[in-house]
N, CA, C and O atoms as CSV, one atom per row, in Angstrom:
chain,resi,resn,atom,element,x,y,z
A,1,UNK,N,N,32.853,53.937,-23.266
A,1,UNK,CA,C,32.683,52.512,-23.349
A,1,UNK,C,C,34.062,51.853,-23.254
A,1,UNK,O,O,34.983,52.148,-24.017
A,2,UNK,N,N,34.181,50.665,-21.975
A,2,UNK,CA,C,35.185,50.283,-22.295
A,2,UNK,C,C,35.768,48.932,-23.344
A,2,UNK,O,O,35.021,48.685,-24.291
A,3,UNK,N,N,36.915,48.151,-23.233
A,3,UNK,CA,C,36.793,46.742,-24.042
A,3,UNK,C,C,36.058,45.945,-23.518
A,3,UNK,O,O,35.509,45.034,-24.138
A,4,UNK,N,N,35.887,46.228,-21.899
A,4,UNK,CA,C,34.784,45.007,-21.509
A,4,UNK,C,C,33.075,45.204,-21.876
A,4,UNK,O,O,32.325,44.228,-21.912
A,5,UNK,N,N,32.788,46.057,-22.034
A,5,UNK,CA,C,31.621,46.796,-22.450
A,5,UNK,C,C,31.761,46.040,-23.685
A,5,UNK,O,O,31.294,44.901,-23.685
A,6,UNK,N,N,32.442,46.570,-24.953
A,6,UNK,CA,C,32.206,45.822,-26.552
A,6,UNK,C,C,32.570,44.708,-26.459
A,6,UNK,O,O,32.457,44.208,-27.579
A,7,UNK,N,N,33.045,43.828,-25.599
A,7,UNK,CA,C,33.146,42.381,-25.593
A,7,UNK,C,C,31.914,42.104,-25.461
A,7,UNK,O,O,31.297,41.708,-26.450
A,8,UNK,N,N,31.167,42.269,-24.018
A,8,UNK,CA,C,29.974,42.149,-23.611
A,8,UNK,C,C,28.631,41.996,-25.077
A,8,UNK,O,O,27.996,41.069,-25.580
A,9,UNK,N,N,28.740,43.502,-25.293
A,9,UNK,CA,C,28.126,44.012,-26.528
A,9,UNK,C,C,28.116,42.925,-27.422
A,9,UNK,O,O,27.070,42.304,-27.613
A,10,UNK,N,N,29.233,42.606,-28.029
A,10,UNK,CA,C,29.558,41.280,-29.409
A,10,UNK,C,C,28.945,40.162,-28.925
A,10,UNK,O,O,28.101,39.578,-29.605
A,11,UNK,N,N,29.390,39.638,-27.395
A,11,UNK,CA,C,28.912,38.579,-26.914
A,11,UNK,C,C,27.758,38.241,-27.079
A,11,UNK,O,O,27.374,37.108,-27.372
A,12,UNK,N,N,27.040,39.289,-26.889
A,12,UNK,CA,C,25.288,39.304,-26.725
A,12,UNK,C,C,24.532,39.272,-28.113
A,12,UNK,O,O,23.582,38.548,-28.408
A,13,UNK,N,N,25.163,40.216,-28.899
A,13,UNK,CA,C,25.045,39.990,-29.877
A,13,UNK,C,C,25.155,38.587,-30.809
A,13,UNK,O,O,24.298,38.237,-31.621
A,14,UNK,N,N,26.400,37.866,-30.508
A,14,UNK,CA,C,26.294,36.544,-31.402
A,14,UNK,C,C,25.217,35.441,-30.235
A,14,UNK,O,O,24.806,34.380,-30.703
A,15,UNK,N,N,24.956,35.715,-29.180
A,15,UNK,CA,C,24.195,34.754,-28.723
A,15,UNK,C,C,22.738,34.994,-29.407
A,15,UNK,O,O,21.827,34.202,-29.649
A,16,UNK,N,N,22.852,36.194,-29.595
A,16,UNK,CA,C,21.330,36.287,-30.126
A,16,UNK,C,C,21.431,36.122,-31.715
A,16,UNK,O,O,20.261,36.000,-32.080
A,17,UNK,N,N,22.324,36.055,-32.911
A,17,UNK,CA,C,22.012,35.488,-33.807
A,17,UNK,C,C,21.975,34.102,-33.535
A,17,UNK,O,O,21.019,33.425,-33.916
A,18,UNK,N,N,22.882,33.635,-32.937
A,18,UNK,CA,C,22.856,31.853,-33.071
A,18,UNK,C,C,21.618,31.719,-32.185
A,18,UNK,O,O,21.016,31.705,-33.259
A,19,UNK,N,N,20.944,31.641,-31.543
A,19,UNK,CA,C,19.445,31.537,-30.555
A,19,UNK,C,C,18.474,31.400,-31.982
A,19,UNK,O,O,17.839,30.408,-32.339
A,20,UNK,N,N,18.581,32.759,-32.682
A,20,UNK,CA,C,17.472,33.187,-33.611
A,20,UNK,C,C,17.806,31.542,-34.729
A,20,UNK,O,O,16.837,30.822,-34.970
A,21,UNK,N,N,18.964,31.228,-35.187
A,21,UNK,CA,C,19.130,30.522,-36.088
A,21,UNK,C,C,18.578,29.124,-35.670
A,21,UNK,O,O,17.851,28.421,-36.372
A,22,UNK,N,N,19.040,28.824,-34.400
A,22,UNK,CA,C,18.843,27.816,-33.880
A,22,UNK,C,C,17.104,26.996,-33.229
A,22,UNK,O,O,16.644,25.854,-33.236
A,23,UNK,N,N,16.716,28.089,-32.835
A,23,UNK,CA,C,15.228,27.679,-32.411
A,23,UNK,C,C,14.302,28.237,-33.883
A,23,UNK,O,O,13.424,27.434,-34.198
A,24,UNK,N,N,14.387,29.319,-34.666
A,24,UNK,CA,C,13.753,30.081,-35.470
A,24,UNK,C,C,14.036,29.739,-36.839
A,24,UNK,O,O,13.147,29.570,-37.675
A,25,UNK,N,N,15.223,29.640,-37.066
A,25,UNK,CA,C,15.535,29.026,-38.397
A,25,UNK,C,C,15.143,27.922,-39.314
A,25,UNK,O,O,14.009,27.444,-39.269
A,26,UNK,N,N,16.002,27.529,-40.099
A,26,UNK,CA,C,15.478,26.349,-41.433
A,26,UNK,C,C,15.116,25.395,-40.671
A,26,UNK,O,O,15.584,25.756,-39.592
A,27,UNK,N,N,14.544,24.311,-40.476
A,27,UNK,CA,C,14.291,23.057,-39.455
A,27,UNK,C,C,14.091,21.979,-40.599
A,27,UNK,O,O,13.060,21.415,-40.964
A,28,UNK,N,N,15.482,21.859,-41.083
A,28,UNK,CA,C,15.808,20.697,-42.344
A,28,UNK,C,C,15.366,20.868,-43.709
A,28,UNK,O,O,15.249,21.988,-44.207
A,29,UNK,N,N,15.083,19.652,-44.415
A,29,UNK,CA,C,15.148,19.772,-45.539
A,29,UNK,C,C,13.454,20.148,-45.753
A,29,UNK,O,O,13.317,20.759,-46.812
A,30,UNK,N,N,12.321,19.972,-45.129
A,30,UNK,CA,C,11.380,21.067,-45.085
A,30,UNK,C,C,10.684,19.852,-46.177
A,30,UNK,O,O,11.226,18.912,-46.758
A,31,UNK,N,N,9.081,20.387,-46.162
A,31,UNK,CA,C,7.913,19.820,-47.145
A,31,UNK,C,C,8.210,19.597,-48.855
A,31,UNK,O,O,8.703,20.350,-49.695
A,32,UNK,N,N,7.936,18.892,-48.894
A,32,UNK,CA,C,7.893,18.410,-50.490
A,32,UNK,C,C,6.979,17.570,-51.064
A,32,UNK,O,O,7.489,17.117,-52.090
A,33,UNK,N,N,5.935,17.167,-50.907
A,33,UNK,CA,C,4.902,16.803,-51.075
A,33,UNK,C,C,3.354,17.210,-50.443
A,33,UNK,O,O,3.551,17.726,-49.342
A,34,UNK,N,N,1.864,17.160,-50.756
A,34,UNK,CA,C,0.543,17.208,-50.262
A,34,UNK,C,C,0.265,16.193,-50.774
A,34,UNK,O,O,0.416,15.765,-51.918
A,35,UNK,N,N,-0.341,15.627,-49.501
A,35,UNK,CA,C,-1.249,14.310,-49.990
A,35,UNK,C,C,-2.405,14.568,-49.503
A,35,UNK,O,O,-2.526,15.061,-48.382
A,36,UNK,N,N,-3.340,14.296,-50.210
A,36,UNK,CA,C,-4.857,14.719,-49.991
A,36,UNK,C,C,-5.477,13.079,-49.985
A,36,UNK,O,O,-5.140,12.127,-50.689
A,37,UNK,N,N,-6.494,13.167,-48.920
A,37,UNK,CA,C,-7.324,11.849,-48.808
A,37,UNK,C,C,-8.661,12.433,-48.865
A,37,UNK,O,O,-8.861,13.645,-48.781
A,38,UNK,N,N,-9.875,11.256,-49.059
A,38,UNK,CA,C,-10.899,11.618,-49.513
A,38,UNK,C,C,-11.823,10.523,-49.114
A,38,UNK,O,O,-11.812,9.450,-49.718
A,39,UNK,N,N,-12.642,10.764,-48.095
A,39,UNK,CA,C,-13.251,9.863,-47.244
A,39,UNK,C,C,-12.371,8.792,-46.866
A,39,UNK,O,O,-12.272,9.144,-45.690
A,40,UNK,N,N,-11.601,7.688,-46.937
A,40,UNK,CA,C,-10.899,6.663,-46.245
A,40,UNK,C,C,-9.909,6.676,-47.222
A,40,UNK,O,O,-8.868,6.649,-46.567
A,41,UNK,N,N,-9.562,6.708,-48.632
A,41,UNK,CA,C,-8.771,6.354,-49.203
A,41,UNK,C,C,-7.597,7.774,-49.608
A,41,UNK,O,O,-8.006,8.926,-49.748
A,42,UNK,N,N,-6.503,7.474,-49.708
A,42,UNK,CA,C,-5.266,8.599,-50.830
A,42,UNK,C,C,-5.741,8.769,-52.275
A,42,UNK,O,O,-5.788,8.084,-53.297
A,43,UNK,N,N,-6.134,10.230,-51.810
A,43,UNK,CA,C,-7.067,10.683,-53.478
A,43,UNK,C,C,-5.535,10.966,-54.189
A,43,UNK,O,O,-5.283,10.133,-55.060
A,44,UNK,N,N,-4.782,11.689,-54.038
A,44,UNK,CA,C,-4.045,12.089,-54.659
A,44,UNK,C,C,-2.378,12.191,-53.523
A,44,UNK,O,O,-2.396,11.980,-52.310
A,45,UNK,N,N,-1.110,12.553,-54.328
A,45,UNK,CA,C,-0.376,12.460,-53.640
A,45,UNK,C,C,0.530,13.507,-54.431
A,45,UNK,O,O,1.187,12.889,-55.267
A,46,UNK,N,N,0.839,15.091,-54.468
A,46,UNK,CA,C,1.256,15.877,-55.652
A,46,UNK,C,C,2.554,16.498,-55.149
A,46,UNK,O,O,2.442,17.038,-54.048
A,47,UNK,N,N,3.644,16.537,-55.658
A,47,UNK,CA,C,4.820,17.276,-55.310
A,47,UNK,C,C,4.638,18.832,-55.151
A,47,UNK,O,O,4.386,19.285,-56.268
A,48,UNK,N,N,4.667,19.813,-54.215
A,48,UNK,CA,C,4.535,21.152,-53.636
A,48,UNK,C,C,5.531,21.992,-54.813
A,48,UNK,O,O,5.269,23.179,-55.006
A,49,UNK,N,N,6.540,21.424,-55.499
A,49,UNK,CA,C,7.471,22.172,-56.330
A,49,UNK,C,C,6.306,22.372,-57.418
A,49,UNK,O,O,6.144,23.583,-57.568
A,50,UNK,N,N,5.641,21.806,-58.041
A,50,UNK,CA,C,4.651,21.437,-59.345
A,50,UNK,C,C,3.259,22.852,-58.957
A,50,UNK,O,O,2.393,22.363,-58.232
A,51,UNK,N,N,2.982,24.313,-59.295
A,51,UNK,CA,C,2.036,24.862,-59.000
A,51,UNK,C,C,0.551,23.837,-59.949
A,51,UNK,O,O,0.525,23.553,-61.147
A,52,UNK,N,N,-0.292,23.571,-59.095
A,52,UNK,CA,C,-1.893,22.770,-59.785
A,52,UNK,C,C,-2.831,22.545,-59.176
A,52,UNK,O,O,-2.583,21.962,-58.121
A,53,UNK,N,N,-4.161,22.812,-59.416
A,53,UNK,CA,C,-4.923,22.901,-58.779
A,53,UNK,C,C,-5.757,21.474,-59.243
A,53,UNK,O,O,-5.617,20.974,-60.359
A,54,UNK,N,N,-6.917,20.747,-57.861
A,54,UNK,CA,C,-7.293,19.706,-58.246
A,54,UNK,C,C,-8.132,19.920,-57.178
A,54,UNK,O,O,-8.019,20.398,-56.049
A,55,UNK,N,N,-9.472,19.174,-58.204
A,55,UNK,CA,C,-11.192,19.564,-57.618
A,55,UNK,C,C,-10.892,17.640,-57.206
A,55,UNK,O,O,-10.510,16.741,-57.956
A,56,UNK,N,N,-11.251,17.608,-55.791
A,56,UNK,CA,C,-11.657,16.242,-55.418
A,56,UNK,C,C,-13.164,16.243,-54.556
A,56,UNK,O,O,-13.531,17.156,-53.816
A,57,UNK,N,N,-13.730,15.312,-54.774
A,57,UNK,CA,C,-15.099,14.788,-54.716
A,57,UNK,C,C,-15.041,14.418,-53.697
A,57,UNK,O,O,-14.086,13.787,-53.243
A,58,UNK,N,N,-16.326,14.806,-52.931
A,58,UNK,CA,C,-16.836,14.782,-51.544
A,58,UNK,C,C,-18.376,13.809,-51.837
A,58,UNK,O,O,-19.016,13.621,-52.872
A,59,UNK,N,N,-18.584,13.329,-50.409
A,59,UNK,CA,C,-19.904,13.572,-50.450
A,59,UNK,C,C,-21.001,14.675,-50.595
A,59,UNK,O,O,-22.195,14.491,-50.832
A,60,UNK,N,N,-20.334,15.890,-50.399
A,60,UNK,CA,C,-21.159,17.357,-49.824
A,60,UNK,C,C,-21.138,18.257,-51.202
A,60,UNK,O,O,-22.001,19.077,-51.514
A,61,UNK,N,N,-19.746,17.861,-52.095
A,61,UNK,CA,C,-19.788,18.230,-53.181
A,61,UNK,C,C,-17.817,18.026,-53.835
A,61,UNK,O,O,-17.102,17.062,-54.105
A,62,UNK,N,N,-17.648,19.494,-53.836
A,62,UNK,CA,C,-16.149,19.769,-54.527
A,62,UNK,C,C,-15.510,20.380,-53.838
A,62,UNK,O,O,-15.838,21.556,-53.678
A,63,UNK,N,N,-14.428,19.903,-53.192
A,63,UNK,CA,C,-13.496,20.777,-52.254
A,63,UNK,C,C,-12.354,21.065,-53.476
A,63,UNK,O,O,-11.930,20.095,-54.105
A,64,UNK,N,N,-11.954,22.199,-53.736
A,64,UNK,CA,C,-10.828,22.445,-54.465
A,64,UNK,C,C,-9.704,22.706,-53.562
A,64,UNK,O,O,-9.817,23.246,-52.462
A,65,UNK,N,N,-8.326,22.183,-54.228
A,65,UNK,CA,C,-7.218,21.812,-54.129
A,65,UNK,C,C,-6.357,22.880,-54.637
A,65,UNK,O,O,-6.446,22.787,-55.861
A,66,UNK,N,N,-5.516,23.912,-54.325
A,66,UNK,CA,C,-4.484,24.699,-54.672
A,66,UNK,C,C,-2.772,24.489,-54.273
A,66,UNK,O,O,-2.238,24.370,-53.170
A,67,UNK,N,N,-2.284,24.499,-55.416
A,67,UNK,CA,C,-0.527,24.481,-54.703
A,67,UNK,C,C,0.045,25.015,-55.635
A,67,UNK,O,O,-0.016,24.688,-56.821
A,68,UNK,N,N,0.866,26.203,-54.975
A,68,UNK,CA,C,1.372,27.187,-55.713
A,68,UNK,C,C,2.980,27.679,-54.388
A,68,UNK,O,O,3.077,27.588,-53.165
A,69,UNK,N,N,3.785,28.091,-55.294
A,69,UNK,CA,C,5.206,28.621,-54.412
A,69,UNK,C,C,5.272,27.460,-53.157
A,69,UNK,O,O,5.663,27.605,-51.999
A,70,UNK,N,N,4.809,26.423,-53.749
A,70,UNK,CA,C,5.745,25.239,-52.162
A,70,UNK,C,C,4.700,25.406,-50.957
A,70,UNK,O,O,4.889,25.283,-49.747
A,71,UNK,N,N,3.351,25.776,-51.785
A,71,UNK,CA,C,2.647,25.565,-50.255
A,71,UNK,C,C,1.239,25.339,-50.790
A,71,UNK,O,O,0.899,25.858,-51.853
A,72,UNK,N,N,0.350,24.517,-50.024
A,72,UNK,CA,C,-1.049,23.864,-50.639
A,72,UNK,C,C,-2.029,24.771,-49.765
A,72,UNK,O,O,-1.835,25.208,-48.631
A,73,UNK,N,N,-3.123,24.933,-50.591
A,73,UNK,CA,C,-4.098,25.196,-49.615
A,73,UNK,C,C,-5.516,24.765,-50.272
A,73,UNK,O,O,-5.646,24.469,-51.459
A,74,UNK,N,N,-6.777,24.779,-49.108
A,74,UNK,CA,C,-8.279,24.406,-49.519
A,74,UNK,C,C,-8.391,26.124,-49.737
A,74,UNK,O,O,-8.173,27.123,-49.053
A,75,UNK,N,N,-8.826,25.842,-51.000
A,75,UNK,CA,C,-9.667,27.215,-52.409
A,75,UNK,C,C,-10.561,27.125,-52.113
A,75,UNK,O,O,-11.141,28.210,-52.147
A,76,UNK,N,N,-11.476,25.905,-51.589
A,76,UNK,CA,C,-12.951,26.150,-52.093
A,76,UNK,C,C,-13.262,24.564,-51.799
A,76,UNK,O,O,-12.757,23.491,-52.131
A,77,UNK,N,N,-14.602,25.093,-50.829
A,77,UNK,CA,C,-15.005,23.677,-49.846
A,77,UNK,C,C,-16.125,23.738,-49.712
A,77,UNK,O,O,-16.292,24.799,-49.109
A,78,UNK,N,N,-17.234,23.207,-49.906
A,78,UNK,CA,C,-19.052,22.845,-49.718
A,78,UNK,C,C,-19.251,22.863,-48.153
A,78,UNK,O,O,-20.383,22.545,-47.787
A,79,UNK,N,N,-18.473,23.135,-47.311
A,79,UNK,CA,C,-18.452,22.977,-45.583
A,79,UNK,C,C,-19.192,24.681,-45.296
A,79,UNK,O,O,-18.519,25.564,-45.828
A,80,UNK,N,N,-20.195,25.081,-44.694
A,80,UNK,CA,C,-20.844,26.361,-44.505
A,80,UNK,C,C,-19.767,26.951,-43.488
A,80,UNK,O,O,-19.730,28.179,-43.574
A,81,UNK,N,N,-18.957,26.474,-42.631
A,81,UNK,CA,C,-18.293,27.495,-41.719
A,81,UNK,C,C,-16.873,27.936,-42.314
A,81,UNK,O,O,-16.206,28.806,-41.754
A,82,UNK,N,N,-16.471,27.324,-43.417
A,82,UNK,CA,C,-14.919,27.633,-44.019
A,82,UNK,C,C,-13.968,27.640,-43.509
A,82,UNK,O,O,-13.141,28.532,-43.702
A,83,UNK,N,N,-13.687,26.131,-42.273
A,83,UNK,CA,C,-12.845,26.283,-41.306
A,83,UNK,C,C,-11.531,26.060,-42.354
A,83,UNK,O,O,-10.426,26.596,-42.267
A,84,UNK,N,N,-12.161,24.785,-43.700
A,84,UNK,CA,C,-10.539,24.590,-44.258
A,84,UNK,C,C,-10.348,25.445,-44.827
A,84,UNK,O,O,-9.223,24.966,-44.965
A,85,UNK,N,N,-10.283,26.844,-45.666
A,85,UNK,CA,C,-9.855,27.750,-46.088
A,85,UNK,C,C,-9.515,28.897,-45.438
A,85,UNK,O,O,-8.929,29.897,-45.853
A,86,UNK,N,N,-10.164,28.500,-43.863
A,86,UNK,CA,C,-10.041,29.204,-42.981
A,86,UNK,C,C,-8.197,28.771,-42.538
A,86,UNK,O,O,-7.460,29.441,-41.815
A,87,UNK,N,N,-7.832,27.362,-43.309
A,87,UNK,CA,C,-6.362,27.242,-42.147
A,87,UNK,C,C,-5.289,27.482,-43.060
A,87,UNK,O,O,-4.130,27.226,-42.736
A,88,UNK,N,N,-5.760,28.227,-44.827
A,88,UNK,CA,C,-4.803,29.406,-45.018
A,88,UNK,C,C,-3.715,28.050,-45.884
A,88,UNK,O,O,-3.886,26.845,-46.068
A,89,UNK,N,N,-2.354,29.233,-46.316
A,89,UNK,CA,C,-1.653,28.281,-47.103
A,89,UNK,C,C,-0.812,27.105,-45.854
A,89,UNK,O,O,-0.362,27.438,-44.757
A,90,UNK,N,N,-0.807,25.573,-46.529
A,90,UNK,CA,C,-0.099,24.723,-45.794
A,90,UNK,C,C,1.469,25.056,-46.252
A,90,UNK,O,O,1.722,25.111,-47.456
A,91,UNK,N,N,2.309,25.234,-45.457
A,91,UNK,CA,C,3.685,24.763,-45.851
A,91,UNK,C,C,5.023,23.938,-45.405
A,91,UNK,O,O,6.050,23.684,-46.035
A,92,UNK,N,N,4.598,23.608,-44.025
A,92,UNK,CA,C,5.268,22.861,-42.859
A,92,UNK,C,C,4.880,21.426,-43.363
A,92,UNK,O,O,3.914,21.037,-44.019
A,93,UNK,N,N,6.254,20.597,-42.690
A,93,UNK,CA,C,5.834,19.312,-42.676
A,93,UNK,C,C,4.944,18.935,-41.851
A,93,UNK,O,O,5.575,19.134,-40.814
A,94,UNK,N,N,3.529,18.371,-41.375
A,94,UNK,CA,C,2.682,18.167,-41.183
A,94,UNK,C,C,1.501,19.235,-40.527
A,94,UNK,O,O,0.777,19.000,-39.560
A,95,UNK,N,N,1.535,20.282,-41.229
A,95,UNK,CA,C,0.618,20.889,-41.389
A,95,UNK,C,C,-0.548,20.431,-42.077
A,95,UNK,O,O,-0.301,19.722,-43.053
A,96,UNK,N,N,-2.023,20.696,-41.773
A,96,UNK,CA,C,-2.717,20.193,-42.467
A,96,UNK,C,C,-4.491,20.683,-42.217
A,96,UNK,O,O,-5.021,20.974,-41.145
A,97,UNK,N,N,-5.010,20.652,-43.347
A,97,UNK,CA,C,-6.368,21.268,-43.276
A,97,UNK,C,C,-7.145,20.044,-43.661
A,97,UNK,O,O,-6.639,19.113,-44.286
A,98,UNK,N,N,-9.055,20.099,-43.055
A,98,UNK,CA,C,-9.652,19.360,-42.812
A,98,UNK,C,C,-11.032,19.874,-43.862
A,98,UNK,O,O,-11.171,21.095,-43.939
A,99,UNK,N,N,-11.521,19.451,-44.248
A,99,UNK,CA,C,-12.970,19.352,-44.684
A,99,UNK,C,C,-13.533,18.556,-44.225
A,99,UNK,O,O,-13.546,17.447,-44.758
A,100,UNK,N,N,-14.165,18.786,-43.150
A,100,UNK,CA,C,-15.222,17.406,-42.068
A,100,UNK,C,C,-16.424,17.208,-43.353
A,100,UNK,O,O,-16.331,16.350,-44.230
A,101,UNK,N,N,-17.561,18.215,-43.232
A,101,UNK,CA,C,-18.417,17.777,-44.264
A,101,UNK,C,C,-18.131,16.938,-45.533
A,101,UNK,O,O,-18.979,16.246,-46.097
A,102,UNK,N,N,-16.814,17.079,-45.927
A,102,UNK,CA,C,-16.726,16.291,-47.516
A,102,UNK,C,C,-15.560,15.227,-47.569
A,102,UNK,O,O,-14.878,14.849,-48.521
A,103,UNK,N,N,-15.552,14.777,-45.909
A,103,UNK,CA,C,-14.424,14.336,-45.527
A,103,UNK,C,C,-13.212,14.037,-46.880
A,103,UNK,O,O,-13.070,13.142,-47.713
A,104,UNK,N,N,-12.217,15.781,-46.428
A,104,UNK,CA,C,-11.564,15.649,-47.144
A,104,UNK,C,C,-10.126,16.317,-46.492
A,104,UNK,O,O,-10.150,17.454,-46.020
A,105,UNK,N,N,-9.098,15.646,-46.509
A,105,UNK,CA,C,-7.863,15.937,-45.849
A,105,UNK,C,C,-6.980,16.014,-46.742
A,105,UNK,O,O,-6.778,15.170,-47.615
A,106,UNK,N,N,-6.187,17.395,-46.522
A,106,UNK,CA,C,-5.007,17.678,-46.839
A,106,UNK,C,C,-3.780,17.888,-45.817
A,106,UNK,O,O,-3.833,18.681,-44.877
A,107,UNK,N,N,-3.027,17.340,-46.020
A,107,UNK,CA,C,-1.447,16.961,-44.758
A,107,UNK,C,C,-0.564,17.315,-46.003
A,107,UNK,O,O,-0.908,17.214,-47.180
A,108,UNK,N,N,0.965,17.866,-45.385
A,108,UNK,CA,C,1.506,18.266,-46.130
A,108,UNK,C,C,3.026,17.275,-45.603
A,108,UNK,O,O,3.352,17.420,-44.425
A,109,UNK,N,N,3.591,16.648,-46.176
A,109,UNK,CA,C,4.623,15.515,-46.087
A,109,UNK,C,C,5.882,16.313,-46.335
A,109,UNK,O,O,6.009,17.349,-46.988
A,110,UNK,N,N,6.759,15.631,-45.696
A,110,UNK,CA,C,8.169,15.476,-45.512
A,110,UNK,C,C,9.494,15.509,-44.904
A,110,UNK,O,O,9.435,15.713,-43.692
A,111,UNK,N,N,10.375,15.405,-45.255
A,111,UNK,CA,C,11.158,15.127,-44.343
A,111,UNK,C,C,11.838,15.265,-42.974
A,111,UNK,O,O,12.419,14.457,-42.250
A,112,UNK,N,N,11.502,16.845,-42.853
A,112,UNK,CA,C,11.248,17.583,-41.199
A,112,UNK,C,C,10.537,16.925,-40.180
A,112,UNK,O,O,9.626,16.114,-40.345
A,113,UNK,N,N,10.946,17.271,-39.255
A,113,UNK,CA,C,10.017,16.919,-37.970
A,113,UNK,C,C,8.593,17.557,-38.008
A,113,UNK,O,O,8.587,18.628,-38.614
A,114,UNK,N,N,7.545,17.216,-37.578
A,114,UNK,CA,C,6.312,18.034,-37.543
A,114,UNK,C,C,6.416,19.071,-36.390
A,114,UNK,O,O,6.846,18.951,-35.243
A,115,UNK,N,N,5.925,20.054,-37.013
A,115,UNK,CA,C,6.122,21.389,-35.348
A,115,UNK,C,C,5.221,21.068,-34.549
A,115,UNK,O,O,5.497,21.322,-33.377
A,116,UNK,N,N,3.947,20.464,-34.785
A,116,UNK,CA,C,3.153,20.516,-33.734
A,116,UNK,C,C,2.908,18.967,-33.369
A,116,UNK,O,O,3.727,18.270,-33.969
A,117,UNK,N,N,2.279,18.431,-32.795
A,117,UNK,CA,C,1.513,17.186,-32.314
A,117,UNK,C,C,-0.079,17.372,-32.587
A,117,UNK,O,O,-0.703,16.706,-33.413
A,118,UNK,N,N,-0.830,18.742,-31.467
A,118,UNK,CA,C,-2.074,18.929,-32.140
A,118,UNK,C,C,-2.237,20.574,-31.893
A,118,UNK,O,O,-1.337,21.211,-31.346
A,119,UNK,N,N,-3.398,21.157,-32.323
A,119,UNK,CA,C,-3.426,22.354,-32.298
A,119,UNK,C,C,-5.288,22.624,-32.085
A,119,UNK,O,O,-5.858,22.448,-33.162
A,120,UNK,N,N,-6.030,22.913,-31.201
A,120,UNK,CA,C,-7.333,23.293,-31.030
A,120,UNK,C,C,-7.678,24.437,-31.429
A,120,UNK,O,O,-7.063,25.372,-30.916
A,121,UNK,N,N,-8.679,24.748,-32.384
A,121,UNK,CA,C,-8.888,26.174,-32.229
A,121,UNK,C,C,-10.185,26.448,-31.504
A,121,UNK,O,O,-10.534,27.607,-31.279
């Protein structure tokens, strides 16, 4: 191997940590709040640092509310297909799960950019 070889080598090497840091990495100061709505109005609005769980009222019944380690998720929803527990813990700034039947929304707030716009499944 010569010096141009381990130049090469290093080169490639720091392009690929700074790449990884840069597209893959922290993307700011990141989520700090769930705000949950509940048919038209802001049922609640809870800081993600605070682990607590909170049963909010549907028409269909009780969608439960979980936030634990900085990330929210739907526990438990009266909807028969379980798409919102189906979308797992929230932790991104505008990430967010749906209860159509008990129209009940959870979005997760703050100061980051949102990663997505929309997402179909």
């Amino acid at each position: 191997m010569t010096r141009g070889d381990a130049l090469v080598i290093m080169f490639a090497a720091l392009l690929a940590g700074w790449s990884f840091t840069e597209f893959w990495g922290v993307q700011g100061p990141g989520a700090t709040e769930v705000r949950i709505v509940s048919g038209n109005e802001e049922f609640a609005r809870l800081p993600l640092a605070r682990d607590t769980r909170i049963d909010v009222p549907g028409p269909a019944g009780i969608t439960r509310v979980e936030i634990a380690d900085g990330a929210a998720r739907c526990a438990r929803s009266p909807g028969s297909a379980g798409i919102c527990q189906r979308a797992g813990w929230l932790r991104e700034t505008g990430d967010m799960a749906v209860s159509l039947p008990n129209r009940v929304l959870i979005e997760i707030l703050g100061e980051g950019e949102k990663q997505f716009d929309s997402i179909n499944h």
